[in-house]
Residue, then its C-alpha position, 0 to 999 in steps of 0.5 A: x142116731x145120737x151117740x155118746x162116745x166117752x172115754x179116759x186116755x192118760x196117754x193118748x192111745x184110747x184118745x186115738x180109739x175114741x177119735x177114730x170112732x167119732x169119725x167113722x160114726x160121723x162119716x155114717x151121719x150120725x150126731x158123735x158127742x165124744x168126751x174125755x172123762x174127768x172127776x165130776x162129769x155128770x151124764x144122762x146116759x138115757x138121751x143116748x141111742x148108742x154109748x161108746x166107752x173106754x179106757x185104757x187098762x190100769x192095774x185090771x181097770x179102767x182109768x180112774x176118772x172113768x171108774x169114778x163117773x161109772x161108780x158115780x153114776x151108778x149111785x145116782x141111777x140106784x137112788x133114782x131107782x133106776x137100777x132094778x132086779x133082773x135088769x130089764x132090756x130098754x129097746x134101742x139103749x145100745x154100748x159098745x165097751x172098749x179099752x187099750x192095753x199093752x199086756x205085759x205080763x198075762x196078755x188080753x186076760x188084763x184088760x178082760x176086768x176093765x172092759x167087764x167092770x165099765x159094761x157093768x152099769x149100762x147091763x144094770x140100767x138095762x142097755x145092751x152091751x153089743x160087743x167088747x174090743x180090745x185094742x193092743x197100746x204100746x207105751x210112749x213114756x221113755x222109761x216104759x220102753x223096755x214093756x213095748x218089747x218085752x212083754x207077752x204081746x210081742x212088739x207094740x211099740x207105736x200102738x194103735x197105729x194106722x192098721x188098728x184104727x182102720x180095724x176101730x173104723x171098720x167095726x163102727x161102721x159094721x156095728x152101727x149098721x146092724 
């Protein structure tokens, strides 16, 4: 299966996701490309099988590098009028979205917009979303530690960690074998 595994990481934790996904992807024998998005990167997102995407969560959305890739691609399949009504189903176009976030103030429900919005384009060009995840990030930053401690989630200092990332690594390869 060719795979498409992009993904925005400001401060290494969505990064750790996305590498946790290509190796357990490639461990199953599949072609990964895995890319960090920045501005002006420009995909056919259509020489895909399947599509992971992520990001981390900032202010409800994703990172904008991302954002701007989804906006922009958006366009450029509308002009081609690849985007239409009732979005038809393309047999074996397949997403999983995810994100990192930390939840400080109302917990997963700010992550919720930011996974929603970067499916969006892939549900409008007829893709199947698979599924949604949602990965706990704790803030590296020194002057961000007081949020790993004090915030709705509880202690996330040090997330994702090894237990998160054998969770990443166990649903790729259960979604990958369905």
């Amino acid at each position: 299966m060719n795979i498409l595994n992009v993904y925005y990481s400001q401060t290494g934790n969505t990064e750790k996701i996305a590498q946790s996904i290509a190796e357990a992807a490639a461990s199953l024998g599949h072609q990964v490309k895995t890319i960090r998005a920045v501005h002006g990167l420009d995909l056919d997102f259509f020489i895909y099988d399947f599509i992971f995407v992520g990001s981390g969560v900032y202010q409800w959305l994703p990172g904008k590098p991302l954002l701007d890739i989804l906006r922009g691609h958006r366009q450029k399949y509308a002009d081609a009028g690849m985007i239409r009504p009732c979005a038809p189903r393309l047999p074996d176009k397949k997403v999983v979205v995810y994100c990192t976030y930390a939840g400080v103030h109302t917990g997963i429900s700010e992550a919720v917009p930011a996974v929603k919005f970067s499916g969006q384009l892939f549900d409008h060009l007829g893709f199947t979303i698979i599924d949604e995840w949602y990965f706990v990030g704790g803030f590296p930053a020194a002057d961000f530690q007081h949020h790993n401690t004090g915030g709705r989630l509880g202690n996330i200092a040090g997330r994702p960690d090894a237990r998160d990332l054998q969770e990443v690594a166990e649903r790729v390869k259960a979604i990958l074998s369905v």
